[in-house]
C-alpha positions as CSV (number, residue, x, y, z in Angstrom):
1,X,-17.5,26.9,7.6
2,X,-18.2,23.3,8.3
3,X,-15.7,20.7,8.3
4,X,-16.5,16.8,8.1
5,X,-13.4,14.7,9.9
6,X,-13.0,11.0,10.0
7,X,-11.3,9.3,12.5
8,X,-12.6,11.6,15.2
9,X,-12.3,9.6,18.0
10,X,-9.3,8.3,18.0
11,X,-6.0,10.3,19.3
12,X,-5.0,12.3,16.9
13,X,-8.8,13.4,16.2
14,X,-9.7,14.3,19.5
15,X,-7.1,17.0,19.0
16,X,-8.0,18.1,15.6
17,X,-11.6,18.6,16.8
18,X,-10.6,20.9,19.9
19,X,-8.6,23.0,16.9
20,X,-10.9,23.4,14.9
21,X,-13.9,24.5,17.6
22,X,-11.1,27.0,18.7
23,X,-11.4,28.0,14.8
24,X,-15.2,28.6,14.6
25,X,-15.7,25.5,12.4
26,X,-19.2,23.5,12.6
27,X,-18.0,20.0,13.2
28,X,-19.5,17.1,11.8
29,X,-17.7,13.6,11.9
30,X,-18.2,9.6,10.3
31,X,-16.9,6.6,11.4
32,X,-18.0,3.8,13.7
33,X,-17.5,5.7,17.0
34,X,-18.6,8.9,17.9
35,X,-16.8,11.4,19.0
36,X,-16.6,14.2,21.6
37,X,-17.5,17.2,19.5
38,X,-19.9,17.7,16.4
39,X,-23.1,15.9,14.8
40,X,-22.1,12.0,13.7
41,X,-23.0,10.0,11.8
42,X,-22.0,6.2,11.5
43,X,-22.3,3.8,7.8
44,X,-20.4,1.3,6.6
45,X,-17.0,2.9,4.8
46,X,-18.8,0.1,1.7
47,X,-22.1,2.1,1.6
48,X,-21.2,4.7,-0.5
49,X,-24.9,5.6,-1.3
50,X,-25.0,6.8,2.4
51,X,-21.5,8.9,2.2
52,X,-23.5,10.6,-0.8
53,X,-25.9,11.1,1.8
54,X,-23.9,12.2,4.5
55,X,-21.6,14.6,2.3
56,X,-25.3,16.2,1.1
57,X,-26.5,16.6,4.7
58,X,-23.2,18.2,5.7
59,X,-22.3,20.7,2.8
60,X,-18.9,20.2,3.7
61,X,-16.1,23.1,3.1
62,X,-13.2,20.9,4.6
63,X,-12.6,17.2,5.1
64,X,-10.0,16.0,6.9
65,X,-9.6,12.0,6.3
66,X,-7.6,10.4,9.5
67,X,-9.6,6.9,9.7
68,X,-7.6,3.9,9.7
69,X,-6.4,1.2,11.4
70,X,-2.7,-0.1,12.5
71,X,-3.4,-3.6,13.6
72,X,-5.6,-6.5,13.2
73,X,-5.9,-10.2,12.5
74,X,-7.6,-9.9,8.9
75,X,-5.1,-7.7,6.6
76,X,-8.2,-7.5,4.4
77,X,-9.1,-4.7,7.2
78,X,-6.3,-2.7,6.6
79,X,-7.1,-2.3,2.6
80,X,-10.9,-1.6,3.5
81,X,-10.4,1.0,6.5
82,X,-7.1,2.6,5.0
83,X,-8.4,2.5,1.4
84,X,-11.6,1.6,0.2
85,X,-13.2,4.3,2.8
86,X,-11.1,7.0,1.1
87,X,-12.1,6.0,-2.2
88,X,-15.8,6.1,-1.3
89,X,-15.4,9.0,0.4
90,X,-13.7,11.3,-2.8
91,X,-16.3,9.5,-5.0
92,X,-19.2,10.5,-3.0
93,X,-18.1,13.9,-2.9
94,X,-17.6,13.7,-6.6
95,X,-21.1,12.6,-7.4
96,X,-22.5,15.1,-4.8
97,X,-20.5,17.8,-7.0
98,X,-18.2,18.6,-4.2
99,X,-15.0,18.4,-6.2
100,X,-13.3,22.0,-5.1
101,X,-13.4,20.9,-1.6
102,X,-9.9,20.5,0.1
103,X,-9.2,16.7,1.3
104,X,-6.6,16.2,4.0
105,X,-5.9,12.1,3.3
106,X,-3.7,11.0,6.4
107,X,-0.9,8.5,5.1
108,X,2.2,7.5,7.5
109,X,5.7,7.7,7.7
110,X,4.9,3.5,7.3
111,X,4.5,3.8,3.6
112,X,8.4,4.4,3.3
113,X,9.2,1.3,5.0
114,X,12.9,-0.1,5.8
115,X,15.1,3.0,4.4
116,X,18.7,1.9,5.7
117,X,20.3,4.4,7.6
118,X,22.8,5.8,5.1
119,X,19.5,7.4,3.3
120,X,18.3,9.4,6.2
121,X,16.5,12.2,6.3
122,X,13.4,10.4,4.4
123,X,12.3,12.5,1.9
124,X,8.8,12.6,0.1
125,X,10.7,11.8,-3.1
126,X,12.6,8.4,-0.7
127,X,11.0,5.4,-3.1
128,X,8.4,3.5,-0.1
129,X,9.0,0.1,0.0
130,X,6.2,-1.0,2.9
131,X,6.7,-3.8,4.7
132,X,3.4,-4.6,6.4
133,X,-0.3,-4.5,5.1
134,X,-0.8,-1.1,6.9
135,X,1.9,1.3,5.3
136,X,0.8,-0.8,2.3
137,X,-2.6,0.0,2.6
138,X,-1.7,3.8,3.2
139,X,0.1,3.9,0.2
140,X,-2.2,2.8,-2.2
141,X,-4.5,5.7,-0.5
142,X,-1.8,8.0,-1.6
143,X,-1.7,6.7,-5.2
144,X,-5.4,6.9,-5.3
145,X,-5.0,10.8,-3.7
146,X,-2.4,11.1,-6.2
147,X,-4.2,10.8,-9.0
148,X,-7.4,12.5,-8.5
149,X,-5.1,15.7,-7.5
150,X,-3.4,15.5,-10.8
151,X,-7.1,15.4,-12.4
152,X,-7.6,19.0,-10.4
153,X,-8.9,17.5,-7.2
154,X,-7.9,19.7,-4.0
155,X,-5.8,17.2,-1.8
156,X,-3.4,17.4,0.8
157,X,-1.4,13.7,1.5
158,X,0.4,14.3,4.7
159,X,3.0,11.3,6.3
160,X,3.0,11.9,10.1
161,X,6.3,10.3,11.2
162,X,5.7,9.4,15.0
163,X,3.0,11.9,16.8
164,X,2.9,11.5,20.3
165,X,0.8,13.7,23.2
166,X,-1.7,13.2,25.8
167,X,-4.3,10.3,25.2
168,X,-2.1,8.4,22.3
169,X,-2.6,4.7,22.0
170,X,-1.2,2.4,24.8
171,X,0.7,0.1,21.9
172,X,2.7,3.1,21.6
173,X,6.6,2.4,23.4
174,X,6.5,6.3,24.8
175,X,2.8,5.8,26.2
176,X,4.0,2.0,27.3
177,X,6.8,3.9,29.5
178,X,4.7,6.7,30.8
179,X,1.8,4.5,31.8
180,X,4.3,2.4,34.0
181,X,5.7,5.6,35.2
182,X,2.1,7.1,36.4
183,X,1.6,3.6,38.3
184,X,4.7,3.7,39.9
185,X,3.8,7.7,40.9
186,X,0.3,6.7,41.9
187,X,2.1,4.2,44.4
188,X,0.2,1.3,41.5
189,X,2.8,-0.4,40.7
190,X,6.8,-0.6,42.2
191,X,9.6,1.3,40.9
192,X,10.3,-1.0,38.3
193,X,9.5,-0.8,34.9
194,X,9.8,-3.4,31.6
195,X,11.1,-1.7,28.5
196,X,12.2,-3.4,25.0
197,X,15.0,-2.0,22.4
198,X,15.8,1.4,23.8
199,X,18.7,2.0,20.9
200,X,16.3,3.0,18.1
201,X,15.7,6.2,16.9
202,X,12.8,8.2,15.7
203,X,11.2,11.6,14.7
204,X,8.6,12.7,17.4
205,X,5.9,15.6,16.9
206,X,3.8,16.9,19.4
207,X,-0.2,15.9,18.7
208,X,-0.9,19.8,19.2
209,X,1.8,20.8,16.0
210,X,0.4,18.0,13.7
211,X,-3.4,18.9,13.8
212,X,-2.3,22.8,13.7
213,X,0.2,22.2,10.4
214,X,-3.1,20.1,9.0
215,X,-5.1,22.5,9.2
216,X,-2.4,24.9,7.7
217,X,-2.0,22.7,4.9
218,X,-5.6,22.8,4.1
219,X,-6.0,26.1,3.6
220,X,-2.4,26.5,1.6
221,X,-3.2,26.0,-2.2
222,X,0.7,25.1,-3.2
223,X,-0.1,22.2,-1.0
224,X,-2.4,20.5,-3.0
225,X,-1.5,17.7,-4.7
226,X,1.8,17.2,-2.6
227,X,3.0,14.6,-0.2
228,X,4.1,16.4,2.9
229,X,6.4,14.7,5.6
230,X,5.2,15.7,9.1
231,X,8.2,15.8,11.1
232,X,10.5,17.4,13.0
233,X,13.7,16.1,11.0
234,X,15.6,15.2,14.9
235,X,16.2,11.3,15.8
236,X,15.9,10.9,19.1
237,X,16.4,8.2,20.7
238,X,14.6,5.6,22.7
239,X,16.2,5.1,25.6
240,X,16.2,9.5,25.6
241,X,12.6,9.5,26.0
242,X,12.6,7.0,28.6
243,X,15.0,9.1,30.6
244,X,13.5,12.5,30.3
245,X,10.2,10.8,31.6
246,X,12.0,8.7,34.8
247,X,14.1,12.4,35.2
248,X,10.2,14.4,35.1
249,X,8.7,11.7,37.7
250,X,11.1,12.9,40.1
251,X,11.3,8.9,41.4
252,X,14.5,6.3,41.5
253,X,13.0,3.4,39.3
254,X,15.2,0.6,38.1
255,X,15.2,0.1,33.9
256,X,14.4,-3.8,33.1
257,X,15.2,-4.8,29.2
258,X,12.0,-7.8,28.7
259,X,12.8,-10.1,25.4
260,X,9.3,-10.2,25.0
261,X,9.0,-6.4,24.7
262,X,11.2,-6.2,21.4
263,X,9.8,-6.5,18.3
264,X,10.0,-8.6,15.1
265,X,11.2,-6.3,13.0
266,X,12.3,-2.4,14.6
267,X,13.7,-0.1,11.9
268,X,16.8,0.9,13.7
269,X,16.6,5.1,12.7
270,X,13.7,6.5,11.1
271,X,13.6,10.3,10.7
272,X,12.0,13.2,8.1
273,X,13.3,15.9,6.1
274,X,10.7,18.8,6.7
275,X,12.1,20.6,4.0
276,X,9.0,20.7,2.0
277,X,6.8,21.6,5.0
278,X,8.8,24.5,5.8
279,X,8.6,25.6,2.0
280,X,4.7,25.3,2.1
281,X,3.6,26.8,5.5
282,X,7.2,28.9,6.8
283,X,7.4,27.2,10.2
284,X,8.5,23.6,11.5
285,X,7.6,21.4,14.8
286,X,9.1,23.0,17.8
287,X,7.4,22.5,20.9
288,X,10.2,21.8,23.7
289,X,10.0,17.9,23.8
290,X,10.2,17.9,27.8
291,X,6.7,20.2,27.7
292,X,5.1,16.8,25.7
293,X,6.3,14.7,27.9
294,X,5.3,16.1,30.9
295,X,1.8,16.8,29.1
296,X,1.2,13.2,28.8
297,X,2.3,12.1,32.5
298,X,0.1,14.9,34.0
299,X,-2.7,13.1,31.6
300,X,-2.4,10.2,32.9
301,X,-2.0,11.7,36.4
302,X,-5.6,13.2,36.3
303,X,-4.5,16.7,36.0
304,X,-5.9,17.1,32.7
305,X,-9.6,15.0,33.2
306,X,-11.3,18.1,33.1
């Protein structure tokens, strides 16, 4: 079986790859950087001439979609990376007759955006109100998924809520605390670290879970079509994480609040209902959130450079 991934490089990629090797699976990926595993290749998300060409080439019996982008100074980015590439990407596999095979297009938890708190758990069927350019951008993705699954297309639309694991983004707040925490353990830095608001809440998932329930979802039929929250349905809280990581250093470090740390806008709870997930593939998120943690430090230790 060969599978064609987008978004291989990035976090959440890496780990799919290493799956789906464990699997058997030929890897091939797309995108502008390559990746650690598999035959790339590297167009312009516009060319859609050369996805034809690339989908031919490849034969693909799986594609998982995670390409995008969650910053940037041009929000025309976020509609060309988070949208137009998927739209390319299903066409070409449309004109190179390729319309049975199972697309897993990667939304976020984003595309909900400010659900007050009396709402919780989000639910697929919570009404997403996005309030940036990138859960905007995801969303129309979904539309688009949304109705070429209705025409008979094979798609899975999954909404991570927030993944976290060894090599995630340092823009990340639980990365941004465990970075300063490796420094202080490498003797980098003093035992002091900066934090911002440590009273909101979300719903974590271990990197490992979400590429194993993707690639559950893709080969479950009654998933097809859906919009599947990937989540654990637990809030947890900021400042929770942050202890748990100062309590796995083993070190005394002093906690300093910096204004500059906070954001614009911070949703004060955010949190899934895995109701559906559980329905489609029997099983939810439960890797002991401690084991994650200490994954990541060790990371960023060294233990785990190979």
């Amino acid at each position: 079986m060969r599978a064609l991934v987008t978004g291989a490089s990035g976090f959440v990629g890496g780990h799919l790859l290493c799956l789906l090797q464990t699997e058997g699976l030929e890897i091939f990926t797309h995108g502008p950087e390559r990746a650690t595993l598999g035959k790339h290749f590297d167009s312009p998300v516009e060319d859609i001439i050369r996805l034809q060409e690339v989908i031919r080439e490849v034969q693909p019996d799986y594609i998982f979609h995670l390409a995008g982008v969650s910053s940037g100074p041009d929000y025309a980015l976020f509609y060309k990376v988070n949208t137009l590439y998927a739209a390319n990407l299903l066409r070409a596999l449309e004109l190179e007759g390729f319309t049975s095979c199972p697309v897993l297009l990667t939304g976020s938890a984003a595309e909900y955006g400010m659900v007050a708190q009396e709402e919780m758990p989000i639910t697929e069927k919570t009404i997403c109100q996005p309030y940036h350019h990138y859960g905007a951008s995801k969303l129309a993705q979904t539309h688009l998924g949304r109705i070429l699954a209705d025409a008979g297309r094979r798609i899975v639309l999954v909404r991570p809520f927030n993944i976290i694991g060894p090599g995630m983004g340092s823009h990340l707040s639980v990365q941004s605390f465990a970075l300063q925490i490796a420094q202080i353990m490498r003797g980098e830095h003093p035992p002091l670290l900066e934090v911002g608001n440590l009273s909101s809440s979300r719903d974590f998932v271990d990197v490992s879970e979400v590429v194993d329930i993707y690639w559950k979802l893709m080969r479950t039929p009654a998933a097809f079509g859906r919009v599947v929250n990937i989540c654990s349905g637990k809030p947890i809280k900021m400042s929770e994480i942050l202890s748990r990581l100062v309590h796995l250093s083993g070190r005394e470090i002093e906690i300093r609040v910096a204004a500059e740390r906070f954001k614009a806008l911070d949703v004060p709870v955010s949190y899934g209902d895995p109701s559906l997930l559980k329905a489609l593939i029997g099983t939810l998120p439960s890797r002991p959130l401690d084991d994650t943690l200490r994954d990541i430090l060790e990371f960023l230790l060294g233990a785990k450079d190979g």
